[in-house]
N, CA, C and O atoms as a DFTB+ gen file, in Angstrom:
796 C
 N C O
     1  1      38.129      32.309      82.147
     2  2      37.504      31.079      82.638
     3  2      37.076      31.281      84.092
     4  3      37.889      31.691      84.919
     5  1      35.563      30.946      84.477
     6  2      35.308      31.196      85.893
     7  2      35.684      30.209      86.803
     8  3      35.615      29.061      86.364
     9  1      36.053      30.342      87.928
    10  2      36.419      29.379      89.111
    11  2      35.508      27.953      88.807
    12  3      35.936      26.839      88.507
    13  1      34.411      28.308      88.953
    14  2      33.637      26.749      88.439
    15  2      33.932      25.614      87.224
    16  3      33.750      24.398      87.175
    17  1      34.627      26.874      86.000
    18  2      34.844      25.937      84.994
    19  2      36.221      25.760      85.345
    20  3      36.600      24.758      84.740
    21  1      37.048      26.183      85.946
    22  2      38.762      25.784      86.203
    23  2      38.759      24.098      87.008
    24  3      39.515      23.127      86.968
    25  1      37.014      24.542      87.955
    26  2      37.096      23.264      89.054
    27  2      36.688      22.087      87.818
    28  3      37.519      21.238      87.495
    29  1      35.811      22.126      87.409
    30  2      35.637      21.279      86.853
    31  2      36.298      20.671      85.383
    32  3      36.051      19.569      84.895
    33  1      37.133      21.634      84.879
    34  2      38.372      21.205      83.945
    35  2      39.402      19.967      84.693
    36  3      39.997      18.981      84.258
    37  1      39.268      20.524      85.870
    38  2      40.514      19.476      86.683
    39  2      39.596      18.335      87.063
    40  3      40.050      17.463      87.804
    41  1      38.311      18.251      86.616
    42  2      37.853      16.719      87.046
    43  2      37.780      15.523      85.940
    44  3      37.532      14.318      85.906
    45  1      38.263      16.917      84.774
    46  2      38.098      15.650      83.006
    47  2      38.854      14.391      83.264
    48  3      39.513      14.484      84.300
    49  1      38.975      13.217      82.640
    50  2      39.161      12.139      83.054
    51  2      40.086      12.486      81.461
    52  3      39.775      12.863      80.331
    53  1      41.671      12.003      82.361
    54  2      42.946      11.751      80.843
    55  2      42.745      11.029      80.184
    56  3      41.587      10.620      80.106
    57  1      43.722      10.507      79.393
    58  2      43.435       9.897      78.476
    59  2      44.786       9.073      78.557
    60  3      45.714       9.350      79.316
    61  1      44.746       7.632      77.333
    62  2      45.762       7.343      77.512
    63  2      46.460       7.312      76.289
    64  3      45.887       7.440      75.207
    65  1      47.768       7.135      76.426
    66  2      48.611       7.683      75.118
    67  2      48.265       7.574      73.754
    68  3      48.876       8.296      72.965
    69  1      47.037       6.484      73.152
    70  2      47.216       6.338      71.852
    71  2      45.598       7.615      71.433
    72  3      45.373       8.069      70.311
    73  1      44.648       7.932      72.850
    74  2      43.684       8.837      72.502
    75  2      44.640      10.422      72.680
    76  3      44.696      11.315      71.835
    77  1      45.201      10.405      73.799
    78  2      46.371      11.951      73.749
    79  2      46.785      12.598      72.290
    80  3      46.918      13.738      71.844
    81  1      46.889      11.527      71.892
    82  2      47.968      11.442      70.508
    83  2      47.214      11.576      69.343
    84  3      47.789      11.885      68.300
    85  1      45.771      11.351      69.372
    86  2      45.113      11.440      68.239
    87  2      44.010      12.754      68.858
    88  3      43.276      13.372      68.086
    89  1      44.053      13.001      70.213
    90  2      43.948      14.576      70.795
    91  2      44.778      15.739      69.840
    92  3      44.320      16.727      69.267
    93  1      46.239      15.199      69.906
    94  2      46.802      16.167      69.904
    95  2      47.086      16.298      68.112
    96  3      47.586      17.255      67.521
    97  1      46.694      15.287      67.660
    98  2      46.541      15.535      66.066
    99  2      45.684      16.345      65.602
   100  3      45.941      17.371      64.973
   101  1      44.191      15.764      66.000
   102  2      43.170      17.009      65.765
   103  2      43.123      18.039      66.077
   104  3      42.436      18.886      65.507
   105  1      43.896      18.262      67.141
   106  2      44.107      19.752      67.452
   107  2      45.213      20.913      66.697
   108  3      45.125      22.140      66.644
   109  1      46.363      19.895      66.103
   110  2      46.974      20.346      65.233
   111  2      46.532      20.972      63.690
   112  3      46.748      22.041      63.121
   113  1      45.598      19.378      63.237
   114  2      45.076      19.807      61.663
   115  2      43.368      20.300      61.995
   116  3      42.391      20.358      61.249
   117  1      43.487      20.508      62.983
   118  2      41.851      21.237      63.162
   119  2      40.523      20.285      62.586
   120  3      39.709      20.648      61.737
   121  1      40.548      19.172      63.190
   122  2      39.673      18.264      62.649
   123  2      39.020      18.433      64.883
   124  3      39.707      18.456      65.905
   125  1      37.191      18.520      64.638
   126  2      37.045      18.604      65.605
   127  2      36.458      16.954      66.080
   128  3      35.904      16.087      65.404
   129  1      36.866      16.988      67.565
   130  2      36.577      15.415      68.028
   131  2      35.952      15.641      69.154
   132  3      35.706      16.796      69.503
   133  1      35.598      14.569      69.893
   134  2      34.764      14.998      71.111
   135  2      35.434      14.915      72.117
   136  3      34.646      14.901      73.063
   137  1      36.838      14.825      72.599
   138  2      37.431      14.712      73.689
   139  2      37.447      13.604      74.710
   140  3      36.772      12.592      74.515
   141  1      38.286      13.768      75.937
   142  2      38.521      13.232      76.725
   143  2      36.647      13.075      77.741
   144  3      36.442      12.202      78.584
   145  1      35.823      13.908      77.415
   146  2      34.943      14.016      78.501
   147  2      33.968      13.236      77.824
   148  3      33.728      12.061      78.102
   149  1      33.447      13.847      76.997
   150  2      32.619      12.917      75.929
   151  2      32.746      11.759      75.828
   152  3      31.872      10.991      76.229
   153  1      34.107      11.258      75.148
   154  2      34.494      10.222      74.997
   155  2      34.046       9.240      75.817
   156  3      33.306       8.309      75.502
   157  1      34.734       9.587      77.365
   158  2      34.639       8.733      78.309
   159  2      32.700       8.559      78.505
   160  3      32.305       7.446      78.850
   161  1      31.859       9.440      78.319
   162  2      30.457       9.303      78.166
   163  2      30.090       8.666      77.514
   164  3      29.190       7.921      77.902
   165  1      30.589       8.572      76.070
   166  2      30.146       7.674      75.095
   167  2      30.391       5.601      75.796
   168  3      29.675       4.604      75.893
   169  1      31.730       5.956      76.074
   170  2      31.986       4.580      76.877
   171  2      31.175       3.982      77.895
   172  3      30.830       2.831      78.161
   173  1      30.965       5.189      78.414
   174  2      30.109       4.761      79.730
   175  2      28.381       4.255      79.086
   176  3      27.787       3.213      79.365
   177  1      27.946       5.288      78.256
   178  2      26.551       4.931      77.965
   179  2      26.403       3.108      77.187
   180  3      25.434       2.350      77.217
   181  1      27.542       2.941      76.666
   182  2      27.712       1.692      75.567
   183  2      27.646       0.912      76.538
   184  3      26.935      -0.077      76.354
   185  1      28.240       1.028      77.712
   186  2      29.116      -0.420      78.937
   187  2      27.131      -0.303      79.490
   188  3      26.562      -1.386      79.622
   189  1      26.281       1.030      79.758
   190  2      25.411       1.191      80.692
   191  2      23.648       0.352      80.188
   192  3      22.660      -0.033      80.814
   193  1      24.176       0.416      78.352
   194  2      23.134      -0.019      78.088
   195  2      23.294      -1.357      77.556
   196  3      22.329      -1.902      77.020
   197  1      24.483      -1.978      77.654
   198  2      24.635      -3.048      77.120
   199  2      24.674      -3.242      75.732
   200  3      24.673      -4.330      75.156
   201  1      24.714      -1.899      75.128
   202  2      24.697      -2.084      73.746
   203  2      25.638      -3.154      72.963
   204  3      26.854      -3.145      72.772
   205  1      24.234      -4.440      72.432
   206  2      26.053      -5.203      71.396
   207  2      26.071      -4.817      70.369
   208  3      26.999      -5.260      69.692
   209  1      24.973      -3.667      69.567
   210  2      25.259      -3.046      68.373
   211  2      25.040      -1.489      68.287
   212  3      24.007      -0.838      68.441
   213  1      26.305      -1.092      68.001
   214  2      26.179       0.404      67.673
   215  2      26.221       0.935      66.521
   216  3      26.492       0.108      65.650
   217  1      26.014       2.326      66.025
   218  2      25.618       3.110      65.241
   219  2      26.634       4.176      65.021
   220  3      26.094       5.079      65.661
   221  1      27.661       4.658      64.587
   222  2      28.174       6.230      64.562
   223  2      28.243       6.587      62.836
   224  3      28.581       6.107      61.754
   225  1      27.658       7.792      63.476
   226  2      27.258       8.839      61.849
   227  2      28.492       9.898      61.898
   228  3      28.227      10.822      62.667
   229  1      29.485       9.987      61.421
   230  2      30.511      10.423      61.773
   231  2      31.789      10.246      62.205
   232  3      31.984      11.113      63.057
   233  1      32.937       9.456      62.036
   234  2      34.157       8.911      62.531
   235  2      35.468       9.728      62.551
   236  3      36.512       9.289      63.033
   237  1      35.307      11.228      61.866
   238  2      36.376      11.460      61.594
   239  2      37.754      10.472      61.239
   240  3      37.961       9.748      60.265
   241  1      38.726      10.800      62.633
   242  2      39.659       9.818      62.598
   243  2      39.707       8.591      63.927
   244  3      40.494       7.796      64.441
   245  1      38.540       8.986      64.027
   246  2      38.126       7.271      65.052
   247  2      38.290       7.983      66.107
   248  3      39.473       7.647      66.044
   249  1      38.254       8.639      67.015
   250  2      38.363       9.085      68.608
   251  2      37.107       8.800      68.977
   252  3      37.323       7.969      69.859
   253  1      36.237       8.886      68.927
   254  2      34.891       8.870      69.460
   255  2      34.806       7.415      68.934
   256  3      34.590       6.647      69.871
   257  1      34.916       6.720      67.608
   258  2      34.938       5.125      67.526
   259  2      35.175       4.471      68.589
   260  3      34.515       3.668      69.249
   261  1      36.737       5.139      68.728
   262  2      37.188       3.847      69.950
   263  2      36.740       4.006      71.265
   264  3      36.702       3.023      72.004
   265  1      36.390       5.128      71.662
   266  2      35.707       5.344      72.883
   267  2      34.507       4.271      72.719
   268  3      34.506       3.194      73.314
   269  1      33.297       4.776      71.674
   270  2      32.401       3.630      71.944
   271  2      32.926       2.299      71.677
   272  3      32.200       1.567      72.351
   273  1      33.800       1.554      71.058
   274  2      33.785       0.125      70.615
   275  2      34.862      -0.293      71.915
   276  3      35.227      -1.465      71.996
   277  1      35.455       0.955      73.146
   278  2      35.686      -0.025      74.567
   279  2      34.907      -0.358      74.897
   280  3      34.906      -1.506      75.342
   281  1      33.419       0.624      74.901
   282  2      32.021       0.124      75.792
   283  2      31.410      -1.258      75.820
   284  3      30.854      -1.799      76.775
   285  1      31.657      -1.845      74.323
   286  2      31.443      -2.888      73.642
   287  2      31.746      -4.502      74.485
   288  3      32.832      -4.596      75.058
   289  1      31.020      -5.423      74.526
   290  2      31.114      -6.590      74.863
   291  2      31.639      -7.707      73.993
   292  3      31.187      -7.801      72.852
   293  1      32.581      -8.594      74.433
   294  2      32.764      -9.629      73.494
   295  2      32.585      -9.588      72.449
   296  3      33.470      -9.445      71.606
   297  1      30.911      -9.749      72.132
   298  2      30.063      -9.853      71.287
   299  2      29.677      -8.760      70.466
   300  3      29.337      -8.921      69.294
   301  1      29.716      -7.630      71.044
   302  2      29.930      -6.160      70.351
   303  2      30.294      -6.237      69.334
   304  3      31.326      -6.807      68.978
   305  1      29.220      -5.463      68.408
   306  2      30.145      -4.984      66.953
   307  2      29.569      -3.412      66.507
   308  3      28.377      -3.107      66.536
   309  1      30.503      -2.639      66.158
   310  2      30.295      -1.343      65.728
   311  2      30.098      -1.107      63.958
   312  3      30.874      -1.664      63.181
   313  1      29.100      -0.322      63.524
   314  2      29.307       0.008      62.368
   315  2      30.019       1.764      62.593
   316  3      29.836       2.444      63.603
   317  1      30.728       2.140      61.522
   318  2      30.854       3.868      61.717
   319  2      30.750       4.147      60.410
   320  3      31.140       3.323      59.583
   321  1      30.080       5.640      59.942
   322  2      29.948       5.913      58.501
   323  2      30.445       7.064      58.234
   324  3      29.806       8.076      58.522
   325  1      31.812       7.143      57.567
   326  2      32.746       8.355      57.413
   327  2      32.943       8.977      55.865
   328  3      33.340       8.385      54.862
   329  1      32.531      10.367      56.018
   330  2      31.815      10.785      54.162
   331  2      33.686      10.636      53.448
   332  3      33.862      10.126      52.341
   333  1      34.810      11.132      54.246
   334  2      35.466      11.539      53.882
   335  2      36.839      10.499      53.415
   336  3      37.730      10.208      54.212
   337  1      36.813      10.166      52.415
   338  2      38.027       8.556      52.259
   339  2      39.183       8.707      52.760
   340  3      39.468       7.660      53.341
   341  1      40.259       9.687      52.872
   342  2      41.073       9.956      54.221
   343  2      40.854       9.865      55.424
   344  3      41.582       9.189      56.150
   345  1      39.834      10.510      55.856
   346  2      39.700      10.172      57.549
   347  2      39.030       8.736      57.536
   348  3      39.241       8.013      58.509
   349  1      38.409       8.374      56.723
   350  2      37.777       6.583      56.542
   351  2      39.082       6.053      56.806
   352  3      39.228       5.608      57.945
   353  1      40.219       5.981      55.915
   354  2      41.464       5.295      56.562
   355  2      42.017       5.639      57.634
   356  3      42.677       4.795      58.240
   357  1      41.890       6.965      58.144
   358  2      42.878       6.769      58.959
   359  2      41.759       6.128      60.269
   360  3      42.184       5.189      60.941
   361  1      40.626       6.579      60.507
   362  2      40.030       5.726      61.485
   363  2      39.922       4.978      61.839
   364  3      39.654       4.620      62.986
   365  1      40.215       4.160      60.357
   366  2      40.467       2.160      60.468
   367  2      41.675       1.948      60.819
   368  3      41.881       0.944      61.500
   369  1      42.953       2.932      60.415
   370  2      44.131       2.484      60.689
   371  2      44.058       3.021      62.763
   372  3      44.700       2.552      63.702
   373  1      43.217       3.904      62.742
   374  2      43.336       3.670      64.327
   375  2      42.625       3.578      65.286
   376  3      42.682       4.014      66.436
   377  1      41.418       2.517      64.320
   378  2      40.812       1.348      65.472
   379  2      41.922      -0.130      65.181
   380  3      41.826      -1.135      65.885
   381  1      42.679      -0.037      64.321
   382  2      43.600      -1.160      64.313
   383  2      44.454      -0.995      65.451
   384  3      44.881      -1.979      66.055
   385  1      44.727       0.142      65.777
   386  2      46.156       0.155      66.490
   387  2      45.019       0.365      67.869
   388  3      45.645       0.735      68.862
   389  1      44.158       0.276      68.017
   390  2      43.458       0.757      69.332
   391  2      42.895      -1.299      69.922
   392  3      42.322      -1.672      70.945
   393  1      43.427      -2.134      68.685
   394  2      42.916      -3.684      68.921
   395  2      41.369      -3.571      68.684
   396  3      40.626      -4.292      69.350
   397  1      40.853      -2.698      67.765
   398  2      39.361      -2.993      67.811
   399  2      38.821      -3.376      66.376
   400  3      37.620      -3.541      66.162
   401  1      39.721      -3.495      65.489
   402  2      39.788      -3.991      64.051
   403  2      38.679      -4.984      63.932
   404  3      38.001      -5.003      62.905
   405  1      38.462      -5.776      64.874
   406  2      37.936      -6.992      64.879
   407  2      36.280      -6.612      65.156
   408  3      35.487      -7.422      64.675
   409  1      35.848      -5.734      65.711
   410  2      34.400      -5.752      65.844
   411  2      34.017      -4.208      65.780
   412  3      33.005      -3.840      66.377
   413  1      34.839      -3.238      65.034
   414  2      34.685      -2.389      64.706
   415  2      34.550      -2.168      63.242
   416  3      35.667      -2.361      62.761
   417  1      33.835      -1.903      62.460
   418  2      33.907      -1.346      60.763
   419  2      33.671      -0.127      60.687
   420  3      32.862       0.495      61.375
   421  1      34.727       0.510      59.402
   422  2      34.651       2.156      59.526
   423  2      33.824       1.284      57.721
   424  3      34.309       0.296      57.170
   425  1      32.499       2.098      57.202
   426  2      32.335       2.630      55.983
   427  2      32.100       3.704      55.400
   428  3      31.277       4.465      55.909
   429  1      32.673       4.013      54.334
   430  2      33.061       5.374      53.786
   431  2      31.978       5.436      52.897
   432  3      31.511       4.535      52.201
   433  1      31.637       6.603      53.002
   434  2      30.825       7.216      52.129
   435  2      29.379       8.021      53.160
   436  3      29.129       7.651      54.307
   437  1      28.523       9.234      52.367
   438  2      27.879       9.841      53.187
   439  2      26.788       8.929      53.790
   440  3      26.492       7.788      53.435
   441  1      26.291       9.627      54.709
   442  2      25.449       9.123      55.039
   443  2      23.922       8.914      54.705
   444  3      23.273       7.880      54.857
   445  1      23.547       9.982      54.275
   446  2      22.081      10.137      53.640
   447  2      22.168       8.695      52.632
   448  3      21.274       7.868      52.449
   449  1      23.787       8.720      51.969
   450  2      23.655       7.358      51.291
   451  2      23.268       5.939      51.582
   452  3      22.652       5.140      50.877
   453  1      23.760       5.816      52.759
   454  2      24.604       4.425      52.917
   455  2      23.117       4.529      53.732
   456  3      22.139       3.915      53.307
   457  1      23.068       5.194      54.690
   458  2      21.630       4.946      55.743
   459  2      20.474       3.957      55.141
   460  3      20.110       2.897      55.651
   461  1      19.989       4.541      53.958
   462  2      19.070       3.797      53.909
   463  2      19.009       2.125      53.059
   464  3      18.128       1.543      52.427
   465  1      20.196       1.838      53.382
   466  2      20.526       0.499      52.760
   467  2      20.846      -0.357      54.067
   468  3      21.168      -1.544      54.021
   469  1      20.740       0.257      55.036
   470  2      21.054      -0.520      56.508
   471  2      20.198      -1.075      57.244
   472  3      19.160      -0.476      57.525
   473  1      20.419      -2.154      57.643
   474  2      19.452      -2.851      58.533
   475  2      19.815      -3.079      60.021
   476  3      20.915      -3.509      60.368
   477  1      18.775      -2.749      60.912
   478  2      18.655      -3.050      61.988
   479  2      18.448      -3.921      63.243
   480  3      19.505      -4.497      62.984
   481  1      18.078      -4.476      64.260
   482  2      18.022      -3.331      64.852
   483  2      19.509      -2.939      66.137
   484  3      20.025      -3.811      66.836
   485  1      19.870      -1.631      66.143
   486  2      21.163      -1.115      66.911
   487  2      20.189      -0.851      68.432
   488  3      19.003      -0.756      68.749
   489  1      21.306      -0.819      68.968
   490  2      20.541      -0.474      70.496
   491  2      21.284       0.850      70.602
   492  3      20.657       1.773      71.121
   493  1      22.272       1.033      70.272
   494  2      22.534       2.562      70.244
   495  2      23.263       3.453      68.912
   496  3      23.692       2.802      67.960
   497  1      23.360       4.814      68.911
   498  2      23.302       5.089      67.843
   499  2      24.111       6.698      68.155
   500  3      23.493       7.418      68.939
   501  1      25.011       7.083      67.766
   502  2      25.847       8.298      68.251
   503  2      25.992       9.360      66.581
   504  3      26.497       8.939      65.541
   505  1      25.354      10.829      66.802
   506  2      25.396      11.479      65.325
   507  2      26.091      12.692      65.223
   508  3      25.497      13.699      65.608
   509  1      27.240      12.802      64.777
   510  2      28.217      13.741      64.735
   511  2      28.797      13.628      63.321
   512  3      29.862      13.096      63.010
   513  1      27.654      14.388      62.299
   514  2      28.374      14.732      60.875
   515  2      27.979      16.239      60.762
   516  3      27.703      17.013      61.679
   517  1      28.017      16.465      59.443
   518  2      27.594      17.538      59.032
   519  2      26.094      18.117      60.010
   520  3      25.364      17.193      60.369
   521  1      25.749      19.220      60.329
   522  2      24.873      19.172      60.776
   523  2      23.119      19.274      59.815
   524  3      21.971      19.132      60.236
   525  1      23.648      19.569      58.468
   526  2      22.728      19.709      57.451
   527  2      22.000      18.248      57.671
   528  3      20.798      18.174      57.927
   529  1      22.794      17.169      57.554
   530  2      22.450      16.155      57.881
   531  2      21.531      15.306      58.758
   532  3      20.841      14.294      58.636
   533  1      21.891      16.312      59.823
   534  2      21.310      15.801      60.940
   535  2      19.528      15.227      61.019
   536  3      19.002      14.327      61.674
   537  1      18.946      16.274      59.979
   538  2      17.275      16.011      60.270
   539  2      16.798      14.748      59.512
   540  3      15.934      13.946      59.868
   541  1      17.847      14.751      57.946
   542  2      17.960      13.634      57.126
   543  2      17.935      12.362      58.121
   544  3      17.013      11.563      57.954
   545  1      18.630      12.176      58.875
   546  2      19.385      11.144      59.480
   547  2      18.507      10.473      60.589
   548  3      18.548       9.302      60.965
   549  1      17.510      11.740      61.127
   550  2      16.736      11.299      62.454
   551  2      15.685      10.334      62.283
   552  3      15.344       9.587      63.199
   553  1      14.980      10.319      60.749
   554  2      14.108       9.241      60.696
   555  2      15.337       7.758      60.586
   556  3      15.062       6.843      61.363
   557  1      16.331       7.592      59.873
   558  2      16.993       6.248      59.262
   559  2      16.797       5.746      61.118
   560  3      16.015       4.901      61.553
   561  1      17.781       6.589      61.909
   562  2      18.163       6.497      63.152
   563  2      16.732       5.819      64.187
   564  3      16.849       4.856      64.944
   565  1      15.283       6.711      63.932
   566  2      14.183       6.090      64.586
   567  2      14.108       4.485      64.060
   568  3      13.694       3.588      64.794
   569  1      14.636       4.231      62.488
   570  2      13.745       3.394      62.067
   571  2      15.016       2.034      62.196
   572  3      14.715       0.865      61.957
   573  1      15.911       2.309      62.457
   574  2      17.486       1.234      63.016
   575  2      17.538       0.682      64.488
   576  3      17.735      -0.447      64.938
   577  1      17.288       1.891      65.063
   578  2      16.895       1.322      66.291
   579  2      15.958       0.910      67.462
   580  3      14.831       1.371      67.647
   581  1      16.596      -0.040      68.238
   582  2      15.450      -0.762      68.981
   583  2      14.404      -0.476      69.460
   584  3      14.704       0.679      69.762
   585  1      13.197      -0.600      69.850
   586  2      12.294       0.186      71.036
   587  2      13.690       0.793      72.658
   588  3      14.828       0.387      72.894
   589  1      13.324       1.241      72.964
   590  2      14.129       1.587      74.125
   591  2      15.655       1.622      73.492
   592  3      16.442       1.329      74.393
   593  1      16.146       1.807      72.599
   594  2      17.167       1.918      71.915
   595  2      17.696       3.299      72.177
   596  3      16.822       4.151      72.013
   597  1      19.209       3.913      72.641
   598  2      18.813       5.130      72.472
   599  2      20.317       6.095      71.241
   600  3      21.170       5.604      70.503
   601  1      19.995       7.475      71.566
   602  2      20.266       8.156      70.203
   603  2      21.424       9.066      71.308
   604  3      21.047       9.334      72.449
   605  1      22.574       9.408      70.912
   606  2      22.985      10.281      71.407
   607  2      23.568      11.109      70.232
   608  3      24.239      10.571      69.351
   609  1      23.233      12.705      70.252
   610  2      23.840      13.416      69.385
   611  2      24.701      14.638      70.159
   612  3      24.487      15.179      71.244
   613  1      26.059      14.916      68.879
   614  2      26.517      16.036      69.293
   615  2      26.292      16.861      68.663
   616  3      25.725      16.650      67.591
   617  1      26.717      18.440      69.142
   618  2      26.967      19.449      68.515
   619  2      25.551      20.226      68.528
   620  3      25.430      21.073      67.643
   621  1      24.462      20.054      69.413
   622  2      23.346      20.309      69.259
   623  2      22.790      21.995      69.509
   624  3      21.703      22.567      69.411
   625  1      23.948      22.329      69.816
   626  2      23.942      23.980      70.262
   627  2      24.304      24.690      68.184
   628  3      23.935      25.861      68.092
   629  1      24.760      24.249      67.126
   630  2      25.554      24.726      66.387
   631  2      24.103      25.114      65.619
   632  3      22.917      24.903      65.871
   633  1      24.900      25.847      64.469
   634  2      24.307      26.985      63.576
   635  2      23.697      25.686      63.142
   636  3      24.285      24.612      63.267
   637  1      22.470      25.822      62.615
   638  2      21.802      24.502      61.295
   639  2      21.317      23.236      62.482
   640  3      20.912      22.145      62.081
   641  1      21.388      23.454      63.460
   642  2      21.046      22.130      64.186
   643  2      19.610      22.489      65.001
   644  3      19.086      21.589      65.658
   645  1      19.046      23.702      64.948
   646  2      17.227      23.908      65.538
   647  2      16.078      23.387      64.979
   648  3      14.997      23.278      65.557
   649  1      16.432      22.941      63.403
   650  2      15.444      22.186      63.257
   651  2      15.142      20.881      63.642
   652  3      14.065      20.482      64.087
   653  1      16.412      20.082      63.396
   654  2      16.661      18.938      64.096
   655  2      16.456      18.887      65.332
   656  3      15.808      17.899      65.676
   657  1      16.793      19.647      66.219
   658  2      16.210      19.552      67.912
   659  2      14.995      19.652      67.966
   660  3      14.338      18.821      68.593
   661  1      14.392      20.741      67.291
   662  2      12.855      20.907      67.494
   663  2      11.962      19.885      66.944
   664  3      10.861      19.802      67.487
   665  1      12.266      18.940      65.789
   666  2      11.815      17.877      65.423
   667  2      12.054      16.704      66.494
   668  3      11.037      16.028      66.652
   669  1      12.942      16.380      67.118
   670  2      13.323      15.848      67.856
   671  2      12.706      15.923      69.107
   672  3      12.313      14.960      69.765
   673  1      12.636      17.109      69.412
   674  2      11.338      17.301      70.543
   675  2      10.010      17.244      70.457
   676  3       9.324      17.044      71.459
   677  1       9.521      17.404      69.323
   678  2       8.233      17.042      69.009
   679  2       7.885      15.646      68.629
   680  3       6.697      15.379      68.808
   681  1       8.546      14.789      68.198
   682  2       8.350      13.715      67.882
   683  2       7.838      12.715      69.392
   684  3       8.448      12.541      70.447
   685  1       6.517      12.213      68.948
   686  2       6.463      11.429      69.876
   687  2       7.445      10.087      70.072
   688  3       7.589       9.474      71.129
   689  1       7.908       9.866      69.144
   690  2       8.688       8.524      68.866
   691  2       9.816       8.449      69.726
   692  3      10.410       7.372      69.691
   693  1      10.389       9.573      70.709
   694  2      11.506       9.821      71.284
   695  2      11.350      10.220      72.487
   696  3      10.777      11.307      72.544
   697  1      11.676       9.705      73.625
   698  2      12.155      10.604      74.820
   699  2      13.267      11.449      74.863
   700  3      14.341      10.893      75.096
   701  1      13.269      12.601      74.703
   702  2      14.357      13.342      74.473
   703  2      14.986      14.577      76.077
   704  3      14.270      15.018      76.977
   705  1      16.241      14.759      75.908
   706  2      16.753      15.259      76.848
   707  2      18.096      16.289      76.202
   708  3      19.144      15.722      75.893
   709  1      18.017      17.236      76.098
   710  2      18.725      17.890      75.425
   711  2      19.298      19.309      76.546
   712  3      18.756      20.251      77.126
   713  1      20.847      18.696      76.380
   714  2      21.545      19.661      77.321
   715  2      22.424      20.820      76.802
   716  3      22.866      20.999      75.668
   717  1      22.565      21.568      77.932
   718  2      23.785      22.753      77.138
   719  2      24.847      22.585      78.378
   720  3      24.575      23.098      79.463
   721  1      26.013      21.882      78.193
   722  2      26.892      22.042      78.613
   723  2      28.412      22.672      78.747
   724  3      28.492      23.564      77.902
   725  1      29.553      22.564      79.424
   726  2      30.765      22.814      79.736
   727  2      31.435      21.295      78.936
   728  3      30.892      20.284      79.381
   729  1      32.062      21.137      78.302
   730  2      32.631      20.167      78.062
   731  2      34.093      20.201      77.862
   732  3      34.390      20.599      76.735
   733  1      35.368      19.821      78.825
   734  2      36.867      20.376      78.379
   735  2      36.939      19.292      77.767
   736  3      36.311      18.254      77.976
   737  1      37.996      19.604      76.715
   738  2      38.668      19.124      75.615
   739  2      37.493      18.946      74.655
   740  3      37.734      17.761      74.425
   741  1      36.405      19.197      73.911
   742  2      35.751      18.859      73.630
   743  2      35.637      20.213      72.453
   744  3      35.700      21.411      72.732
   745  1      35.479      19.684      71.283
   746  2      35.272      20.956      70.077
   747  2      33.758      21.394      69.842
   748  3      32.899      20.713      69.281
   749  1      33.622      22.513      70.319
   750  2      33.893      23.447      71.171
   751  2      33.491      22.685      72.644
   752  3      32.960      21.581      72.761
   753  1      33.964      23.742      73.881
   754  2      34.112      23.740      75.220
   755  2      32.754      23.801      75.554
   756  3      32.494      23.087      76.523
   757  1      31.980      24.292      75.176
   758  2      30.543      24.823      75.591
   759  2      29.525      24.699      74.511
   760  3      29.357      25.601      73.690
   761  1      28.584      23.165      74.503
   762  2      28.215      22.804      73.399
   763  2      26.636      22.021      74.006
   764  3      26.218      21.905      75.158
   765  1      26.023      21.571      72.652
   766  2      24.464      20.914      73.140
   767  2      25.044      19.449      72.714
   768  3      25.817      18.974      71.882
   769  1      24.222      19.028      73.767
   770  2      24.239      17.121      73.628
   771  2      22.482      16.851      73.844
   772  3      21.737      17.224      74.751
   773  1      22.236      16.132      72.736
   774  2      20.597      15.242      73.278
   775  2      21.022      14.094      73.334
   776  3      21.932      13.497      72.761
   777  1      20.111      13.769      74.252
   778  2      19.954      12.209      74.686
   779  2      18.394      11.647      74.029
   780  3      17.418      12.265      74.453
   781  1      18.155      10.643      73.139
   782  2      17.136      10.382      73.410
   783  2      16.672       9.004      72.862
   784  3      17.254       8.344      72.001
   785  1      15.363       8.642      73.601
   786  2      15.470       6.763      73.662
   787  2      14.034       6.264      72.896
   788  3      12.845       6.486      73.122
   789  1      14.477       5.789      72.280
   790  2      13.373       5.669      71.164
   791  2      12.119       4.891      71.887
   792  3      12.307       4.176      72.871
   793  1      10.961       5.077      71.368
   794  2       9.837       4.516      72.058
   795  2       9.072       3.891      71.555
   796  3       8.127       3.436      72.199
């Protein structure tokens, strides 16, 4: 690890005991989540855009849920769409214990499914499934959310995810911003994130 990434490991923002704990689960049964750094990004973008309706394509076991549904207002309500009926429960069982039961919904089943039975419009929209998925997913995602609505995806560096970026960049329909970062705690450490805001 170089001096730069040691400095900036020590600037990740902790966590508190009930995200530690579902840290330290996924890290046990190898289920990957987005961490303490992410996380806290996801929060921040939800609180930044005022989003009162969100989008997640992906829930595993809710870590990244509950990050976005703190961002959330009063009025906030989250949908999340989880392929897998185990991690569907346990995500619900821990946005229950996270107090977000109430304006959070986990639904199970894939996504290519459920997408196009959904109605809009979300102001934001977060995509962390399969990455096969991902290109499937980018029209439902243009067509859910708002004008100025925006899209955040992970994992954008991984094997199967260049077509999807490159569509993504070509599309006029999107302002797009697509990074390669350092991310600690984050599966993997060194990964792509796009940003982008529908137009």
């Amino acid at each position: 690890m170089s001096e730069l990434e040691s400095y900036f490991r020590g600037l990740a923002p902790g966590s508190d005991p009930l995200l530690a704990g579902l840290q330290q689960e996924a890290a046990v049964q190898g289920i990957p989540i987005v961490g303490p750094l992410v996380g806290r990004l996801l929060q921040m973008l939800v609180q930044a855009t005022q989003a009162r309706a969100v989008l997640e394509l992906g829930a595993a076991i809710g870590y990244s849920t509950i990050c976005l549904g703190r961002g959330l207002g009063p009025a906030g309500r989250l949908l999340t769409l989880e392929r897998d009926p185990v991690l569907a429960q346990r995500a619900g069982d821990n946005l229950a214990r996270a107090g977000l039961a109430g304006s959070c919904q986990v639904r199970q089943g894939q996504a290519a499914e459920v997408l196009p039975g959904l109605e809009g419009p979300y102001d934001l929209a977060f995509l962390d499934i399969d990455k096969a998925g991902y290109l499937p997913a980018l029209g439902h995602c243009g067509r859910l959310l708002r004008p100025g609505g925006l899209l955040v995806v992970d994992n954008t560096s991984f094997s199967g995810s260049q077509d999807f970026n490159q569509a993504l960049r070509e599309d006029p329909a999107w302002l797009e911003a697509q990074l390669l970062c350092f991310l600690p705690g984050h599966s993997p450490e060194r990964d792509g994130l796009a940003l982008a805001v529908r137009a």
